[in-house]
N, C-alpha and C positions, 0 to 999 in steps of 0.2 A: 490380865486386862479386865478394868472393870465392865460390865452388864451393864446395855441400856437399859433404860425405862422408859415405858410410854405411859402420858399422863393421859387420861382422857376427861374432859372437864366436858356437862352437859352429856354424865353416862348413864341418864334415867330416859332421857330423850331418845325418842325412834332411832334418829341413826346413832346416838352414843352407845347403846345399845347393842347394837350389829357391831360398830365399830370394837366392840372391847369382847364380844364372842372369838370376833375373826382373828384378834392378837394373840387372844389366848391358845386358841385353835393353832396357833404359827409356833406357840410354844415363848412367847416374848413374855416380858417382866411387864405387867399392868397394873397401873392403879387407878381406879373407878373414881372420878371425883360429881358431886351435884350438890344441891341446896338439898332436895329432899330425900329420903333414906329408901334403900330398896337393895337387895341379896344378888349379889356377884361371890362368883368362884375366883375374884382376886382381890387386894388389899380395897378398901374402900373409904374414902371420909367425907362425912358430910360438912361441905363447905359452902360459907356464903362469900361467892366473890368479889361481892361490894363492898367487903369489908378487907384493908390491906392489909398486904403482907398474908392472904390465905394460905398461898401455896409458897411461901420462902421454904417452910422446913420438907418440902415435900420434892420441890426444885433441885437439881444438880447440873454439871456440866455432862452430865451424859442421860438428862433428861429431854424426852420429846414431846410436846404439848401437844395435842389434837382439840386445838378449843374449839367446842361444840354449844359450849354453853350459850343462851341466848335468848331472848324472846322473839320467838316468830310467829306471828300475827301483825297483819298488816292493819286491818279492823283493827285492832285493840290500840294498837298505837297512833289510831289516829283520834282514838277517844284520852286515852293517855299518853301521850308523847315525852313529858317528864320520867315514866317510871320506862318506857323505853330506851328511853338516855341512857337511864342508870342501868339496867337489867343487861344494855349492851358494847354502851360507850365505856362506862365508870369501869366495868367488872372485867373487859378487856386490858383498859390502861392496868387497872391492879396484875394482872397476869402477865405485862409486858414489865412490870417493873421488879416481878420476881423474876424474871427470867434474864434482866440487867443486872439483878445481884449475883445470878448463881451463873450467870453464858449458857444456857438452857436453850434448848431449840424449838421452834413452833409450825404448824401449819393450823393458819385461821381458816375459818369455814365461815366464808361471807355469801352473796347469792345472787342474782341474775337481777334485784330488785333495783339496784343500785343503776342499770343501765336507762339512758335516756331512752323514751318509747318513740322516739320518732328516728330512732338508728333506724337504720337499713338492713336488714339480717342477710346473712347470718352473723352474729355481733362475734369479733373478736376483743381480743383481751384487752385492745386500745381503742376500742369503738366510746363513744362519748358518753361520760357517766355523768346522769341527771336524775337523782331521785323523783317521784311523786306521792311519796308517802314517809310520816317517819322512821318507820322501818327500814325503809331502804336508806334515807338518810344518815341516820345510826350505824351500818351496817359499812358504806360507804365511810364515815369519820372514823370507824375502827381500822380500816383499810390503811387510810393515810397515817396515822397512828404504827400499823404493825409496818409501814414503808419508813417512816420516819425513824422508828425505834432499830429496825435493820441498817439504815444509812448511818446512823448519830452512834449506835453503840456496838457497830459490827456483828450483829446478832443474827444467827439463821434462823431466819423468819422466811417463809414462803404463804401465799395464800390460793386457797380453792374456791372458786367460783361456782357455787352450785346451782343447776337451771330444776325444774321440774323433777319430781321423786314421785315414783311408783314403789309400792312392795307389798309382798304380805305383812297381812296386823296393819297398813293403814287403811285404818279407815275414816280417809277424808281425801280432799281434792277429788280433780274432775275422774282420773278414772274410775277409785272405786266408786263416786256419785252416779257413772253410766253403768258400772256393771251391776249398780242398787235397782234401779229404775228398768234395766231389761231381766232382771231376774224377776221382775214383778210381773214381767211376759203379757204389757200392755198391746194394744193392735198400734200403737204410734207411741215414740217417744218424742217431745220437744225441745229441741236444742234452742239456748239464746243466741239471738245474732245470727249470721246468714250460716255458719258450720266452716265456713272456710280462715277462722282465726287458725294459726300455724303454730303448734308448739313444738316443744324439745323434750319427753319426757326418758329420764334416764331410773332404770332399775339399780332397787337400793344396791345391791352387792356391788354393782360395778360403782358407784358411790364411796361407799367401801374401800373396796379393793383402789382407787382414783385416791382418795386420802390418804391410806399408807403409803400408796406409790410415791406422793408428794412429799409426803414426809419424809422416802428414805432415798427419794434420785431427786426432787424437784430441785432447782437452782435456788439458791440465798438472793432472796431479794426480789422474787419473780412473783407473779399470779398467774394461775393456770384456769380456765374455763375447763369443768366438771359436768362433762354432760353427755347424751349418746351422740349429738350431734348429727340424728337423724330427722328433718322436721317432717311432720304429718298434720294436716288441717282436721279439726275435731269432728268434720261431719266424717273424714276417712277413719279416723279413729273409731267412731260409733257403729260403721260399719264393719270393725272390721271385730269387735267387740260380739256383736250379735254372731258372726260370723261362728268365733273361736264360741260363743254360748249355744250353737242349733238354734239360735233364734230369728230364723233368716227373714220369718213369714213379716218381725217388725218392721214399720215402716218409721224411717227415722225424717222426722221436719220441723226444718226450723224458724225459728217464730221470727226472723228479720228484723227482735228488737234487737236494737246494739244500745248496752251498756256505757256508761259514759267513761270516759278514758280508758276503754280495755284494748287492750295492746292486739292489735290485730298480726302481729310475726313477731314470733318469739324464739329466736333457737341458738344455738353456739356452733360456733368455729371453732372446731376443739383439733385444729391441725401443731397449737403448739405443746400441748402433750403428748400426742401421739410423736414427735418427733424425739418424744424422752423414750420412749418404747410404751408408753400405755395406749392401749387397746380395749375396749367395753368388749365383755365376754357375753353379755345378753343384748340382744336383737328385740326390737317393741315386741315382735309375734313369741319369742322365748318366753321375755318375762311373762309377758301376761298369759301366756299357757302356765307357766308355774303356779300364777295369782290364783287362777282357774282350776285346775287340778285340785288347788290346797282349799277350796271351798267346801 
């Protein structure tokens, strides 16, 4: 019987990264794929996915694709919205048309941007998708794209929906931004907006572990929301940040500007993977005792 393979494309990238420790970790056959060059303990080649046919000689029928690859920046893409095309739309369609020659299998890693902001939360998987940015645009036309290519050419395609990432080594978004600012152990920190905006943040491994899982049970043809599917409003979060820091004596207040189109409830209904058998193994107070700890 031959070995699968797992491809992971976008393995320089925070989560391609974790993704392609954790396989290896399982003992699977991996191969690292990116634009730019960096040292993995499994095969690796630097590929530009824009350009076709990258991955034919790399594809098999007992290949699994984890495409990671991507540009995300929501800012950047609203100042370049062409090379977001390309960097997301273009380098996708290329990877669905190796994976048309060879019957190769995929799980895309699309993101929570793609949903209309004036859903209702908690958004499920058929909650109405309305970009406002081209990022989320992009993101969404690779979508129909990896739906089209699964219906037209019988191809196991599944997609992941990822809300909010926490972990260690990021350093960027809202949580580590709060744990920067109360490590600086002001008398007040100031939150934008009233504190009561509602997120979804999910810890990287269970991210992780949520991608493989789709990759090796998710249904052909399906999308799964990727998330803890716990929400928490950011003034709860900030408190609860000082809390896990001993920095109880801050006083957290918020300046009641609101930002223009910021999505005030954001979180997943993640009751249709949990019916696959996946379950988040980290808890918001886990992970970020981890985040915390590794300081």
């Amino acid at each position: 019987m031959t070995r699968r393979k797992y491809i992971v494309t976008g393995a320089c990238g925070y989560i391609g990264k974790k993704v392609v420790e954790k396989l290896i970790s399982k003992g699977e056959k991996v191969i690292a794929v990116d634009v730019k060059k960096d040292d993995f303990k499994c095969e690796f080649y630097q590929k530009d996915l824009n350009r076709i046919g990258a991955l034919d000689y790399l594809i098999d029928e007992n290949s699994i694709v984890i495409h990671l690859a991507a540009h995300a920046n929501v800012g950047e893409s609203l100042i370049d919205p062409l090379n977001d095309f390309n960097a997301n739309v273009v380098s996708t369609i290329n990877v669905l048309e190796s994976l048309r020659k060879k019957n190769g299998s995929m799980v895309f890693a699309s993101t929570s941007s793609v949903f209309d902001l004036s859903n209702k939360a908690p958004l499920t998987e058929k909650s109405y998708k309305k970009p406002t940015s081209p990022y989320g645009a992009s993101k969404l036309a690779c979508e129909a794209y990896c739906m089209a290519y699964a219906r037209s050419y019988n191809l196991d395609i599944k997609i992941a929906r990822i809300f909010s990432i926490y972990g260690d080594d990021l350093n960027r978004f809202v949580i580590y931004d709060l744990i920067q600012k109360i490590k600086a152990n002001p008398k007040v920190i100031e939150l934008f907006g009233d504190g009561k905006q509602i997120r979804d943040f999910t810890y990287i491994q269970d991210i992780v572990n949520g991608l493989i899982f789709i990759a090796d049970k998710g249904i052909i043809g399906e999308d799964y929301n990727l998330a803890n599917g716990r929400p928490i409003k950011i003034i709860e979060l900030a408190q609860l940040l000082t809390e896990l820091l001993n920095k109880n004596e801050i006083i957290i207040s918020p300046n009641n500007i609101a930002n223009a189109g910021e999505v005030t409830s954001m979180y997943a209904d993640t009751s249709k993977l949990k019916e696959l058998g996946f379950l988040p193994r980290f808890s918001l107070e886990k992970g970020l005792e981890k985040i915390i700890n590794g300081l």
